[in-house]
N, C-alpha and C positions, 0 to 999 in steps of 0.2 A: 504494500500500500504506500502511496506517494509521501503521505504526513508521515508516515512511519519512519521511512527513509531520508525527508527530509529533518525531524524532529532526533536522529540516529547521526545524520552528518554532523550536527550544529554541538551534539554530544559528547562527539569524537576527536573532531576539534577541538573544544575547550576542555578535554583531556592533554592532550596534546599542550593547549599552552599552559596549563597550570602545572607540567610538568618542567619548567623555566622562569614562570613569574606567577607571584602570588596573586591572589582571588582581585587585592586592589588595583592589580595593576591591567587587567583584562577590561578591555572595551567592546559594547557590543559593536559598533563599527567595521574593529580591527577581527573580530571571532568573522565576521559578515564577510572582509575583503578576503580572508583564508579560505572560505566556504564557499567563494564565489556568488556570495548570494548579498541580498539587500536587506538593510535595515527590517524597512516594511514586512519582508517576508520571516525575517524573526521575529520580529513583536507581535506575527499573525498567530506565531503556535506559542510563544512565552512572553510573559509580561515585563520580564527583567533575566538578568544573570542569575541570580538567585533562585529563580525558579524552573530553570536548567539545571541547574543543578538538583535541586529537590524534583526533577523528574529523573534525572539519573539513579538517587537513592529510589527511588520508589521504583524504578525496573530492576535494582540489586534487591530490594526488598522483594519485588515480584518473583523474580529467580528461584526465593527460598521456600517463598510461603505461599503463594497463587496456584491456583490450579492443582491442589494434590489433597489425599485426603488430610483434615482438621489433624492438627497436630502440635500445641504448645507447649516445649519442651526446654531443659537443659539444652540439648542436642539440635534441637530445631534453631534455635536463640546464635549457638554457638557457629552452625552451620552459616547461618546472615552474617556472623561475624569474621568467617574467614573468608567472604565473597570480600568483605571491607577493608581486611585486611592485604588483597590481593590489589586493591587500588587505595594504600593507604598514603601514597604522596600527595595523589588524585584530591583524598580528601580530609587531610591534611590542611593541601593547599584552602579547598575550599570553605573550611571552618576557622582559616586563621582571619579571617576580615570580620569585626563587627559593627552592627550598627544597627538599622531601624530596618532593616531590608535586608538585615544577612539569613544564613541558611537556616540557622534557626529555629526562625517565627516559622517558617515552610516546615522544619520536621516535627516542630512541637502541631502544631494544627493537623498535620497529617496523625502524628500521632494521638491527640485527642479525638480524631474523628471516626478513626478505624477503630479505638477502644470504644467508645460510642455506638459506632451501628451496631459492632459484635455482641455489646450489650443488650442491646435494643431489639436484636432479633433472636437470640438465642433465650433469654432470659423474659424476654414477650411483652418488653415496657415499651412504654410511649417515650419514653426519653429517660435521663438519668438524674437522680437525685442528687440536689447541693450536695449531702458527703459522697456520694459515688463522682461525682464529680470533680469534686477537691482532690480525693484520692487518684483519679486518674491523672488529675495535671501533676501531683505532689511525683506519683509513680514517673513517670512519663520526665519533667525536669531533671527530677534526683539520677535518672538512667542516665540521663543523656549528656547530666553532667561526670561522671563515672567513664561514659563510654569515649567523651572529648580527652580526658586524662590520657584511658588507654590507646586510645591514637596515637596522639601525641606524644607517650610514650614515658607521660610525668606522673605515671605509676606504678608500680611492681607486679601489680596483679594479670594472672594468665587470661587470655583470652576464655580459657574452657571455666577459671574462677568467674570473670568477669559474666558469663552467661548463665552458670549455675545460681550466681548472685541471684541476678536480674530475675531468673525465674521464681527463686523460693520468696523474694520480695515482691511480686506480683499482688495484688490483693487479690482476696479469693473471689469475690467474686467476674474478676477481671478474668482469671485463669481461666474458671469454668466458662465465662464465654469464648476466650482464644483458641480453648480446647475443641469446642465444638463449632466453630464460625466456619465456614468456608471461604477463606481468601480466592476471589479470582480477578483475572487479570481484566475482563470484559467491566466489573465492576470499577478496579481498583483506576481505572483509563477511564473509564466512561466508556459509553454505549458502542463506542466505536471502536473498541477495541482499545491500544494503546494510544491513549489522545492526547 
């Protein structure tokens, strides 16, 4: 599919340059004259840099957990985590820039949103409750601050500790939705597949 291919160059490339200059130093212009392509046509499938990026974690995310039977595990956890660690300069790069648009705010809301629906649909609510709520951003923060360390590498802890953590720290009700959710990809992209 064209947006597929097109959305996969624009990817590949800004792999490519954050393997040479960090997240700040990338311009969508300059990602654009590499691509051959135009401004216009990148802001047609992303809003920002930021949000290329956070479509790249979410096809490394896809990779692990989309399309297979329900499975939230130590092993499943760990498995995401050496997709990450397989482009950890990758992303690296891309979590050393902060601000009001960094990558962030994109993995945190992805992250609130997927703990959300799997709630919602496995557990048969209308939505979730202020402390099912709280707990999820608390869970979801606290990870993702743990999981920046281990990147980066300003931690001692193993990749297989780092996932075993994250798991037995899950709130329970959260597990028991991850456990039976069905991640896929038509969803996780929208209608269209990878969008």
């Amino acid at each position: 599919m064209m947006k597929d291919r097109t959305r996969l160059m624009f990817a590949s490339e800004l792999e490519k340059m954050l393997a040479t200059m960090p997240m700040d130093k990338v311009r969508v212009v300059e990602l654009c004259r590499r691509c051959g392509a135009t401004p216009p046509t990148f802001y047609y499938y992303f809003h920002d840099k930021y949000e290329l990026v956070a479509w790249i974690f979410l096809r490394d995310f896809a990779a692990v957990f989309a399309d297979r039977q329900p499975e939230y595990s130590a092993e499943r956890i760990a498995a995401s985590l050496k997709t990450t660690a397989q482009k950890r300069q990758f992303y690296q790069q891309a979590y050393s820039e902060s601000g009001q648009n960094s990558i962030d705010s994109y993995v945190q809301h992805f992250n609130v949103s997927i703990a959300s629906e799997s709630v919602k649909q496995v557990l048969q609510q209308s939505g979730l409750s202020k402390q099912q709520m709280l707990a999820v951003r608390y869970h979801s923060y606290g990870m993702m601050g743990l999981f920046k360390e281990w990147l980066n590498n300003d931690s001692k802890i193993s990749l297989e500790d780092l996932a075993e953590f994250q798991y037995q720290m899950t709130p329970e009700f959260l597990k028991k939705a991850f456990q039976e959710y069905r991640f896929s990809s038509r969803h996780l992209f929208g209608k269209g597949g990878q969008n």
